[in-house]
Backbone as JSON Lines, residues from 0, in Angstrom:
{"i":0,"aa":"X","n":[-13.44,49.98,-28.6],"ca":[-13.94,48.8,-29.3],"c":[-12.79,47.88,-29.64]}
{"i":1,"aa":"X","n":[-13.35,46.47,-29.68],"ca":[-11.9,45.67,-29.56],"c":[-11.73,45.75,-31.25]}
{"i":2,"aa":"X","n":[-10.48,45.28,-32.01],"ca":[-10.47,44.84,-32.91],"c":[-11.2,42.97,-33.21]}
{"i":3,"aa":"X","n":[-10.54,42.66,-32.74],"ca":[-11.04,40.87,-32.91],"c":[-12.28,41.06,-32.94]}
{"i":4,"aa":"X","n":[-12.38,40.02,-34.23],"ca":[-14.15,39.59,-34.3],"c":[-15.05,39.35,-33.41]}
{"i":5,"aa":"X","n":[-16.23,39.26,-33.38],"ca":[-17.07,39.15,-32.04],"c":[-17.74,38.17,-33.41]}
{"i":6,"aa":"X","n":[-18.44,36.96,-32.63],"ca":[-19.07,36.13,-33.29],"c":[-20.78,36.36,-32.68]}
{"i":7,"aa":"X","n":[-21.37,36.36,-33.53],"ca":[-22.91,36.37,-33.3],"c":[-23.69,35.55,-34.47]}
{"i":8,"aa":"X","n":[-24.82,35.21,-34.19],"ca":[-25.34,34.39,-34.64],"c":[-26.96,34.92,-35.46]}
{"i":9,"aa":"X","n":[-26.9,35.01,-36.07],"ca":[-28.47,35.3,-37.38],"c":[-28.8,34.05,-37.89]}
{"i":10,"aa":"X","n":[-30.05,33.99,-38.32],"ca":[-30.96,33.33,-38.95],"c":[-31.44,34.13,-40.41]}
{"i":11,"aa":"X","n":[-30.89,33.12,-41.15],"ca":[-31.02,33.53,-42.71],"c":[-32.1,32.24,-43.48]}
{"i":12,"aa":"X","n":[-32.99,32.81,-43.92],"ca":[-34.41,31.84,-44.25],"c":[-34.51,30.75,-43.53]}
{"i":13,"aa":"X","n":[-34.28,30.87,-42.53],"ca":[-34.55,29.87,-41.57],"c":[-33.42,29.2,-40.65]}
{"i":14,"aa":"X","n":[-32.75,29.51,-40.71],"ca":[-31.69,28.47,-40.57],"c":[-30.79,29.58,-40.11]}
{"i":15,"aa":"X","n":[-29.8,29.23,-39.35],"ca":[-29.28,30.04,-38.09],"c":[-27.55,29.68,-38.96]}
{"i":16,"aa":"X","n":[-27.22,30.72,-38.44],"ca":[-25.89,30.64,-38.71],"c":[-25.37,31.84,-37.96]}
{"i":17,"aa":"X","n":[-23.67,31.36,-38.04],"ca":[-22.55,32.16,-37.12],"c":[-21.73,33.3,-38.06]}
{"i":18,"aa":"X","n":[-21.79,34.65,-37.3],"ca":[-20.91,35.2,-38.56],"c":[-19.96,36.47,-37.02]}
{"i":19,"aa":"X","n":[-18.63,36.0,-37.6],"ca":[-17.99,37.55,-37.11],"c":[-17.4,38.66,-37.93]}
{"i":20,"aa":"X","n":[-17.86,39.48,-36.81],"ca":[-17.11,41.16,-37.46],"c":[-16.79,41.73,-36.4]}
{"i":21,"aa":"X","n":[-15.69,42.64,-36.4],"ca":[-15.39,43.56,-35.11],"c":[-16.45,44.06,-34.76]}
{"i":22,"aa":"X","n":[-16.3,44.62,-33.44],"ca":[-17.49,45.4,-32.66],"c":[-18.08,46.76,-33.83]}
{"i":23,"aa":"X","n":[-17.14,47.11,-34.5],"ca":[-17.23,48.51,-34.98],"c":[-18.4,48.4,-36.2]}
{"i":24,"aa":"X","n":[-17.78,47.07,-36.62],"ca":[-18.85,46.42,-37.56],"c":[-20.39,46.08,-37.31]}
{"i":25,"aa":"X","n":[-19.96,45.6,-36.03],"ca":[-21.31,44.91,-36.02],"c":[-22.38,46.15,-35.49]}
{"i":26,"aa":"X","n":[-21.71,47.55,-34.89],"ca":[-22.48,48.56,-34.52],"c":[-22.85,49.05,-35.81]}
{"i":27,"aa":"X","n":[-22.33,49.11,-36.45],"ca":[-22.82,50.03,-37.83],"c":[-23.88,49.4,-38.67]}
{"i":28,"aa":"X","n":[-23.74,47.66,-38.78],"ca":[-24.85,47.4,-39.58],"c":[-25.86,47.23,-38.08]}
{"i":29,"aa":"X","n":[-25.79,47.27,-37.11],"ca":[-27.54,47.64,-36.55],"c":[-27.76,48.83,-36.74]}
{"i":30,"aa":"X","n":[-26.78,49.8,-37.06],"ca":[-27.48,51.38,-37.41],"c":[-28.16,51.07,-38.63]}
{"i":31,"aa":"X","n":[-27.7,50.55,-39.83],"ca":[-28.57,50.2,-40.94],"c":[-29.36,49.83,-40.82]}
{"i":32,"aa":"X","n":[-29.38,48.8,-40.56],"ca":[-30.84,48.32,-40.47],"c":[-31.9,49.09,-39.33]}
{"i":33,"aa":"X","n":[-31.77,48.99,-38.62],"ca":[-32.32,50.11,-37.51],"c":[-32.77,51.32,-38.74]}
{"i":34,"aa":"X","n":[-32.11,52.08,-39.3],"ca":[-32.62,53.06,-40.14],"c":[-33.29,53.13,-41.26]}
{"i":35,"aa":"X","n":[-32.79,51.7,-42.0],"ca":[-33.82,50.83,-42.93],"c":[-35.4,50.93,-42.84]}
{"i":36,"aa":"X","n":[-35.51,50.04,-41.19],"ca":[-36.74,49.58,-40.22],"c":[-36.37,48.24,-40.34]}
{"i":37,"aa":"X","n":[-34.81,47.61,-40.23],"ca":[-35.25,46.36,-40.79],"c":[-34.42,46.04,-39.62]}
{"i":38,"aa":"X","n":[-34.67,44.46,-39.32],"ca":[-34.04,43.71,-38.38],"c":[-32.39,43.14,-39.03]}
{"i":39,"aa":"X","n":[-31.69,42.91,-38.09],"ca":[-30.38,42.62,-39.08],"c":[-30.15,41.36,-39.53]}
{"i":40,"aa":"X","n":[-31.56,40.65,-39.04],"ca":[-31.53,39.04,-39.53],"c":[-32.35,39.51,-41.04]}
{"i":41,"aa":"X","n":[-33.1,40.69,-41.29],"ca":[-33.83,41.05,-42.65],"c":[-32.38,41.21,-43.55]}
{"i":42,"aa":"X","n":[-31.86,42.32,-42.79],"ca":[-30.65,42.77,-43.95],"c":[-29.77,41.72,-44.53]}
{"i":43,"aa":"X","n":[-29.29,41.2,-43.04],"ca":[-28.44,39.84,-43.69],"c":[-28.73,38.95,-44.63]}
{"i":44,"aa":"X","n":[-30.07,38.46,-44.65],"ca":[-30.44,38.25,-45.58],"c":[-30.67,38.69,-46.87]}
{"i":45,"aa":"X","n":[-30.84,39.8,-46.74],"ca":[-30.86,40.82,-48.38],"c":[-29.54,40.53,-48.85]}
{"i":46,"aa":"X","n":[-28.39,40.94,-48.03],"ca":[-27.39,40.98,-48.38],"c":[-26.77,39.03,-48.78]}
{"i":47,"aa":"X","n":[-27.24,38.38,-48.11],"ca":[-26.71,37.17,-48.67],"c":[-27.6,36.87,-50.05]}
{"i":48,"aa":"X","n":[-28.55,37.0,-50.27],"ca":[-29.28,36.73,-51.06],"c":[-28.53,37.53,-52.81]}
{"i":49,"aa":"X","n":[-27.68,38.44,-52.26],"ca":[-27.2,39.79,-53.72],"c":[-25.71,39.03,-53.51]}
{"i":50,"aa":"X","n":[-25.23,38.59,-52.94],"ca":[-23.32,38.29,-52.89],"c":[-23.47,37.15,-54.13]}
{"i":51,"aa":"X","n":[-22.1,37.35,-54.45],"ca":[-21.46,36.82,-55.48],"c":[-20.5,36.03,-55.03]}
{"i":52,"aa":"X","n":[-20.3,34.89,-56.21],"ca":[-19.37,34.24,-56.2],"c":[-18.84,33.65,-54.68]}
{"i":53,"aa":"X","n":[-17.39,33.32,-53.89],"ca":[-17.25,32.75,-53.15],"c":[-16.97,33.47,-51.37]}
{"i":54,"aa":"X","n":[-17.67,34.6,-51.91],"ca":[-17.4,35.67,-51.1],"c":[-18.13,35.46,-50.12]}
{"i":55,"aa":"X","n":[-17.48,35.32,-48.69],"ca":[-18.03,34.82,-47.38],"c":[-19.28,35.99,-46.64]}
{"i":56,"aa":"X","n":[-20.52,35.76,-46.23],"ca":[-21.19,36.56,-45.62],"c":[-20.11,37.43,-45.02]}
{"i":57,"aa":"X","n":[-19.94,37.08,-43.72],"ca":[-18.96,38.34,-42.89],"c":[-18.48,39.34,-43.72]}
{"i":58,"aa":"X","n":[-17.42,38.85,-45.4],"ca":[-16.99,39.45,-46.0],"c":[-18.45,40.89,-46.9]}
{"i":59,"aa":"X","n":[-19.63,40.06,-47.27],"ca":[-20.1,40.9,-48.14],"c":[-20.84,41.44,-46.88]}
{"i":60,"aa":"X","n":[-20.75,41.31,-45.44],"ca":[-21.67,42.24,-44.86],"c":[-20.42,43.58,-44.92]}
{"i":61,"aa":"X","n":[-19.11,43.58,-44.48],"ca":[-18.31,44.33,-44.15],"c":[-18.4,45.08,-45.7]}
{"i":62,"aa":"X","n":[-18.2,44.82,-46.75],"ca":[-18.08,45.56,-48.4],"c":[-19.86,46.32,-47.98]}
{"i":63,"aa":"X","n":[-20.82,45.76,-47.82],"ca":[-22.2,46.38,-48.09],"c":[-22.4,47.97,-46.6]}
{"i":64,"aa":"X","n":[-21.19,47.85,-45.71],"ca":[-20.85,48.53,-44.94],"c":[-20.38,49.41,-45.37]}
{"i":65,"aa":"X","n":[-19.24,49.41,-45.92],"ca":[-18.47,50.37,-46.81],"c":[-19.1,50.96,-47.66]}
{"i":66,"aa":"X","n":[-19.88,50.29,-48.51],"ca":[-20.39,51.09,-49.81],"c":[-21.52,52.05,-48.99]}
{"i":67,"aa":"X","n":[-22.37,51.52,-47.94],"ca":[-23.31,52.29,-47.63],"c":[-22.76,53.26,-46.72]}
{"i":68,"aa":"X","n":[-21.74,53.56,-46.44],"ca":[-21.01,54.84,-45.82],"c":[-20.65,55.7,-47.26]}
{"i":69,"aa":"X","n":[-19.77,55.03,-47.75],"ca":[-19.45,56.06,-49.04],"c":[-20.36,56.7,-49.99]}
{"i":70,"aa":"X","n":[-21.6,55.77,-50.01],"ca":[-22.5,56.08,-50.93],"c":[-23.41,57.65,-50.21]}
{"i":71,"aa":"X","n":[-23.38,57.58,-49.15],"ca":[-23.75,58.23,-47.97],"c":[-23.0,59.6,-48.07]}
{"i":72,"aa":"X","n":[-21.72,59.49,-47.91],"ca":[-20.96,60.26,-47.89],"c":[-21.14,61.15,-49.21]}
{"i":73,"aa":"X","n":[-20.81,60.58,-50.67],"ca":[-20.91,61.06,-51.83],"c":[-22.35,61.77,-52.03]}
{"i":74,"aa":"X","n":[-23.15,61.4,-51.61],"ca":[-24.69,61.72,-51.45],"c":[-24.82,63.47,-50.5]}
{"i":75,"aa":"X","n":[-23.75,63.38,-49.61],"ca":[-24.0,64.53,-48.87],"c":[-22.85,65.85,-49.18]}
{"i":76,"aa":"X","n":[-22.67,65.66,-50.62],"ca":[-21.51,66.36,-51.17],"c":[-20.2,66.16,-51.45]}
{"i":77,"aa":"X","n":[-19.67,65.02,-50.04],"ca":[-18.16,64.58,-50.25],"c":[-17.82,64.13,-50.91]}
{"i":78,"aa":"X","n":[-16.31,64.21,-51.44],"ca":[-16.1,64.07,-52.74],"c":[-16.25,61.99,-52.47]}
{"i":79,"aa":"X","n":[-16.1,61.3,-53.44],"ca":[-16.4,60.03,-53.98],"c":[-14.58,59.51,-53.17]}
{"i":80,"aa":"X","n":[-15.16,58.18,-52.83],"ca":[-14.08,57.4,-52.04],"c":[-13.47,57.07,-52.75]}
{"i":81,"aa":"X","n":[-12.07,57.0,-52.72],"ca":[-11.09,56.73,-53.56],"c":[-10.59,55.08,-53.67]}
């Protein structure tokens, strides 16, 4: 998987927009959502709809990545991410 962003494009309440994340990224949130049942134009939206302050989509999809691995992780016994 490359590092450099891959740019793709979602529709968030209507309206289309551009967001990149590495490949590694962008495989993991279609596993979410995929496991959700949700489309990743649903999630993205969940997730833009909860971000704070000036914090760029790309950025709060990659943090809502993280937490839902760790939370995952801590959930299946491992100890809590440091």
């Amino acid at each position: 998987m490359t590092a450099r962003p891959v740019k793709h494009s979602l529709t968030l309440h209507g309206h289309r927009t551009s967001v990149s994340l590495e490949a590694a990224f962008w495989q993991a949130f279609r596993e979410i959502a995929e496991r959700r049942g949700q489309t990743i134009n649903a999630l993205a939206a969940e997730i833009d709809a909860t971000r704070q302050g000036d914090a760029g989509l790309a950025s709060a999809i990659r943090v809502y990545i993280l937490k839902h691995y760790r939370d995952a992780r801590q959930a299946d016994g491992g100890h809590p991410a440091l």
